[in-house]
C-alpha positions in Angstrom: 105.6 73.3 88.7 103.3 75.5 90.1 103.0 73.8 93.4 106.7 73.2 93.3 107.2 76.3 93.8 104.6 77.1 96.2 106.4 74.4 98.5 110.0 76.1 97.8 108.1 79.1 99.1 107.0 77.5 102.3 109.7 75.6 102.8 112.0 78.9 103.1 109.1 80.6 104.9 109.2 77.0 107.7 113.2 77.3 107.6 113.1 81.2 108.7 110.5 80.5 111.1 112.3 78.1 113.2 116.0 80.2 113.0 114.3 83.3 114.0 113.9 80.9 117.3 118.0 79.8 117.8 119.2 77.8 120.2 122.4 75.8 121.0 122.6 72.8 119.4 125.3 70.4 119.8 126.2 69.3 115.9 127.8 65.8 117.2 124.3 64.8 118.8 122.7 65.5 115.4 125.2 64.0 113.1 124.3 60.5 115.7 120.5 60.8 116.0 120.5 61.2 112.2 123.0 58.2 111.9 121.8 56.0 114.8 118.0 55.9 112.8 119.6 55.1 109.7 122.2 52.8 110.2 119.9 49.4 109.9 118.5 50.6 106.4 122.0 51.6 105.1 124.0 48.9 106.5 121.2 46.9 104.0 122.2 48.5 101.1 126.0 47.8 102.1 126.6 51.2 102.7 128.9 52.0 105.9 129.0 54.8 107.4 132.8 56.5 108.5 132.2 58.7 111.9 135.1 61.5 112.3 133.7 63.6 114.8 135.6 65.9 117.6 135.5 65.3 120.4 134.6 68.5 122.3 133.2 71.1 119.5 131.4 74.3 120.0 127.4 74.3 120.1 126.1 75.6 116.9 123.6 78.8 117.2 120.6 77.6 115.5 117.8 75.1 115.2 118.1 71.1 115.4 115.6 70.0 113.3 116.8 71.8 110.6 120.1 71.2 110.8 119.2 67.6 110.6 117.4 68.2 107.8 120.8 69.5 105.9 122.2 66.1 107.0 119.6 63.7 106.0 119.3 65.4 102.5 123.3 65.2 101.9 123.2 61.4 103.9 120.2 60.6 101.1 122.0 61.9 98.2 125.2 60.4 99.0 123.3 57.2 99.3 121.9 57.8 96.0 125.1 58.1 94.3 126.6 55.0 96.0 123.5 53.0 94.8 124.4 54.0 91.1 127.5 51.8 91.1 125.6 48.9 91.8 128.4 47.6 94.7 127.9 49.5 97.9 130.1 52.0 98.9 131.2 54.6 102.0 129.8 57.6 103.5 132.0 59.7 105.7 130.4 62.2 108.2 133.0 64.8 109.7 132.9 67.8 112.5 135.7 69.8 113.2 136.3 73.2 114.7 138.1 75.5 112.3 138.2 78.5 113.6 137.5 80.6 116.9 133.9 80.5 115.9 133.4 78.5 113.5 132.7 74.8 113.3 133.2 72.2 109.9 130.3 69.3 109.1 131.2 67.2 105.8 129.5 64.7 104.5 131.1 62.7 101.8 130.6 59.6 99.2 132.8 57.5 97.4 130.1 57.8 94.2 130.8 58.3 90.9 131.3 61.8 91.9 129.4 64.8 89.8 130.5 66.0 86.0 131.9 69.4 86.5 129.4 70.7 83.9 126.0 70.4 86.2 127.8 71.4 89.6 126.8 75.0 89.1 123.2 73.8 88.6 122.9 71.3 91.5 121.7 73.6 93.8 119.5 75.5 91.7 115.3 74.8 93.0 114.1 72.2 90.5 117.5 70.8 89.1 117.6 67.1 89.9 119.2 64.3 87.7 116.9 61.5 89.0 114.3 59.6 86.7 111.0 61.7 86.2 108.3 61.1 89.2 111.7 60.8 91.5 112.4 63.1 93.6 110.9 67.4 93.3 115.2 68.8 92.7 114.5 70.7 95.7 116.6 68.8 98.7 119.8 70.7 98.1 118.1 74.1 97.3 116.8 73.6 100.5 120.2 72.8 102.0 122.1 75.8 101.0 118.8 77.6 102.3 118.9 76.3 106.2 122.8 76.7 106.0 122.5 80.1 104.7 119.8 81.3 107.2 122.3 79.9 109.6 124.4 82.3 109.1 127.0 79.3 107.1 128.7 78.2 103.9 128.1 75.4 101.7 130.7 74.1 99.6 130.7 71.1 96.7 134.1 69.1 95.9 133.6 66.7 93.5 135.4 64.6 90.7 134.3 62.1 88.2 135.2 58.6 89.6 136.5 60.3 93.1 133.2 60.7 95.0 132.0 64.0 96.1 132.4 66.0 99.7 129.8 68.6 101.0 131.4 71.3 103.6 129.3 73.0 105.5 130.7 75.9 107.4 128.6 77.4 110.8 129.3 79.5 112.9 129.4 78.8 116.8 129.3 79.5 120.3 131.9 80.3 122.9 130.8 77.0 124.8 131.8 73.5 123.9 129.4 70.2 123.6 130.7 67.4 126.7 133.4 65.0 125.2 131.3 62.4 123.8 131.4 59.0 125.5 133.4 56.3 123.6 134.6 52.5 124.6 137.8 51.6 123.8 138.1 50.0 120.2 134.6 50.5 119.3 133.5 53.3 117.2 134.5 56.8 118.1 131.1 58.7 118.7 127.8 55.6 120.4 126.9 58.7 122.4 123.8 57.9 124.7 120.9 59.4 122.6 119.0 62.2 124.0 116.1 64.6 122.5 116.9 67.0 120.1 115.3 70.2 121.3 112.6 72.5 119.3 111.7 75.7 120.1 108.0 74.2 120.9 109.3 71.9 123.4 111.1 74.5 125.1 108.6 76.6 125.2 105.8 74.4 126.1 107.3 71.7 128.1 107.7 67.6 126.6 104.8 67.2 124.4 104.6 63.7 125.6 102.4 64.6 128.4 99.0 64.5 126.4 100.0 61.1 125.8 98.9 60.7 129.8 95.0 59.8 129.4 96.4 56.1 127.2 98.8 55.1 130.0 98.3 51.6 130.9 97.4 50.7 127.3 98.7 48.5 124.6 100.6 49.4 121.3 102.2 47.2 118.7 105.3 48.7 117.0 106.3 46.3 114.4 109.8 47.5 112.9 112.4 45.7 111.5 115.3 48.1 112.8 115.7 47.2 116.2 117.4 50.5 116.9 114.4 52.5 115.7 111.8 50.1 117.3 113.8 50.5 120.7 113.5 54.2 120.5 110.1 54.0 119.4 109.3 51.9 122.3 111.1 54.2 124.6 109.2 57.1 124.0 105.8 54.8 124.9 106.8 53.6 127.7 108.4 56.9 129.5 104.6 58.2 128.9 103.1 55.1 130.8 102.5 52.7 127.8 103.1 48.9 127.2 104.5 48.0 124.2 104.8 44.8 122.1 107.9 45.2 120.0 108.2 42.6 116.9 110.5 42.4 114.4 108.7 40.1 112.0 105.3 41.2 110.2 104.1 37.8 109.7 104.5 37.0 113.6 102.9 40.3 114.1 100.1 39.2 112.0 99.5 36.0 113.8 99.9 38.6 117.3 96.8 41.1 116.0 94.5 37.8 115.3 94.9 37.4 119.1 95.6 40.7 120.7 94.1 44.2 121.1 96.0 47.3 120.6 95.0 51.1 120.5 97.7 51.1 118.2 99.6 49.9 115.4 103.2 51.5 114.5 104.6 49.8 111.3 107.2 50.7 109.4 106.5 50.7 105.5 109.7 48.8 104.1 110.1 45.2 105.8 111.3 41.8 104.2 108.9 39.0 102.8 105.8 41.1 104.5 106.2 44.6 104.0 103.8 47.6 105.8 101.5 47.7 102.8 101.0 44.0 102.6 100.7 43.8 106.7 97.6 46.4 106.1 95.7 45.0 103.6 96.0 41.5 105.4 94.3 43.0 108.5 91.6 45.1 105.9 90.8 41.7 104.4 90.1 40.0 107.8 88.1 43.1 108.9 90.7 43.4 111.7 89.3 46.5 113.4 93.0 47.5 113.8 92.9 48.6 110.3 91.8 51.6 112.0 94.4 52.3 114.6 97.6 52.8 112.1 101.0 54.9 111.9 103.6 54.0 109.7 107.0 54.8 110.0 108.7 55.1 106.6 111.8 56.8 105.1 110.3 56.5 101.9 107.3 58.7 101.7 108.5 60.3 98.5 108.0 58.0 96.7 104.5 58.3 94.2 103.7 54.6 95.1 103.6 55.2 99.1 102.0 58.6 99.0 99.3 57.2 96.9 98.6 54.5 99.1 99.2 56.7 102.3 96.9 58.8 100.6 94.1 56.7 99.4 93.9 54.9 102.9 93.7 58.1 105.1 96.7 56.9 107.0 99.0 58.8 109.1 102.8 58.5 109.0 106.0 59.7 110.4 108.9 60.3 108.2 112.5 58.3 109.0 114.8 60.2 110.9 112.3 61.7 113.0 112.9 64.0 116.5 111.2 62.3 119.6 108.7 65.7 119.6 107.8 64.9 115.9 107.4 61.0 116.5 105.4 62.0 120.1 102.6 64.3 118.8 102.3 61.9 115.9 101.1 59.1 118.0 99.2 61.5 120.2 97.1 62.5 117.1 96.9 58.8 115.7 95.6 57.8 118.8 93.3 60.7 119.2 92.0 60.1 115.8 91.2 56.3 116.3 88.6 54.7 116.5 85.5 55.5 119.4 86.6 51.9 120.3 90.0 52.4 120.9 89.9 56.3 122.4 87.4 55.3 124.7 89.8 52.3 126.1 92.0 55.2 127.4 90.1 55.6 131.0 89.2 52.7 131.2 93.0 51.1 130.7 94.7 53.8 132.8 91.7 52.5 135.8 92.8 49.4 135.4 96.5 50.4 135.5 95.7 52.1 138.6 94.3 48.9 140.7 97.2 46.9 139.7 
């Protein structure tokens, strides 16, 4: 409990931090980023996912990350409930602009909804309803915290069989987001994705550039979600990488018999194969790109993969990630690599050079 409470402490420390540094963020860009690296692993567990977003909606005076935070704790716990009723189910994600200055984000299930007796408890630090070992009860303590510091509202709607809505209320700027880009009869916000900005990033410039001294090198992202793997890719290969995308661990196990990487980025939760199994296949043949790992994984929660994250010494990004977050990730797995596979750097990008 103790160290609980210590991360509710730095937690609302991180979240004051980073609002203390506001900047306008457009909500609707969020709301997709968050959606666009989830929809693969929800559309899995039958969940679909109901965009409602307008069109052209005040920027929001804050910080990205954490507002994307909000969403992917309200996006998880609506998935949670769905998954309770054993049949699939919908999630709803809405933006409106409600006032002068103020702009609407709900996220709603068609769960079971929440008994009226614990809804004055759910956001209490510590309250949670999952099994023991699941979960900390801090996600929507946490919520109400960023929302809060943002100068919002949070509000809970909920009945027993009726699902349950979360409305956030922000406040906003004077200036609108661009109309977001839609063909006709497909679904109303595939927006063209673009970085959601920190305040290191602005500060400091793309923190991509240290990924300079590998260009002209070879990574391996093996990812079953060929929206995330593009995006992973992308990010590589704007820095001067080449990438071997696969969507199939077992082909990429054949691939790292054969192939040299300075890298290998492998999502955790893959069919027949999954990240764990893929590792320990390349420990047992002494593949020295046991060595050069970062997993991707949405599930790092969970005791089982922080004990093995943990007892392996392996990095890992957590699903949805911001391109910033995913870039100095990679720049420290590489860094951190083997001699063999840092010292390929010069010699790759001199190669590169006389090609």
């Amino acid at each position: 409990m103790e160290s609980v409470g210590r991360r509710m402490s730095e937690e609302a420390a991180v979240i004051r931090e980073a609002v203390s540094m506001r900047r306008r963020v457009a909500l609707n860009q969020v709301v997709s980023r968050t959606l666009e690296l989830q929809r693969f692993s929800l559309a899995a567990d039958n969940v679909h996912v109901q965009l409602d977003l307008e069109p052209v909606l005040p920027f929001v005076q804050g910080d990205a990350g954490q507002l994307q935070q909000v969403l992917v704790n309200l996006i998880g716990n609506a998935r949670q409930a769905i998954e309770e009723q054993g049949k699939g189910g919908t999630i709803g994600v809405k933006t409106r602009r409600i006032a002068e200055q103020r702009v609407l984000l709900e996220v709603s299930d068609d769960g079971p909804g929440i008994p009226q007796a614990i809804q004055a408890r759910i956001f209490d630090p510590f309250f949670t309803t999952k099994p023991a070992g699941v979960g900390t009860g801090l996600g929507l303590a946490i919520v109400l915290g960023i929302v809060r510091e943002h100068g919002g509202g949070l509000h809970l709607t909920s009945k027993l069989g009726q699902g349950t809505v979360f409305s956030i209320e922000l406040p906003a700027t004077a200036t609108v987001e661009m109309p977001l880009p839609a063909a006709e009869g497909a679904s109303p916000v595939r927006p063209r994705l673009e970085p959601l900005p920190t305040s290191e990033s602005l500060e400091t410039g793309h923190a991509g550039a240290a990924l300079g001294a590998w260009a002209g090198t070879r990574v391996l992202v093996l990812e079953d979600e060929p929206t995330v793997a593009r995006l992973i890719a992308d990010v590589l290969e704007d820095e001067g990488l080449r990438v071997d995308v696969l969507l199939d661990s077992r082909e990429a196990l054949d691939r790292t018999a054969r192939e040299d990487y300075v890298l290998v980025i492998c999502d955790m939760k893959m069919p027949e194969l999954d990240g764990e199994h893929f590792y320990q296949a390349l420990a047992l043949a002494q593949n020295p790109l046991r060595e050069r790992f970062l997993f991707v994984t949405g599930d790092v929660l969970a005791a089982h993969t922080r004990e093995f994250l943990e007892r392996n010494h392996l990095p890992h990004v957590a699903k949805p990630f911001r391109v910033e977050e995913l870039t100095e990730k990679i720049r420290s797995a590489l860094e951190a690599s083997s001699p063999r596979a840092s010292s390929r750097a010069p010699a790759a990008k001199k190669n590169a050079a006389r090609k």
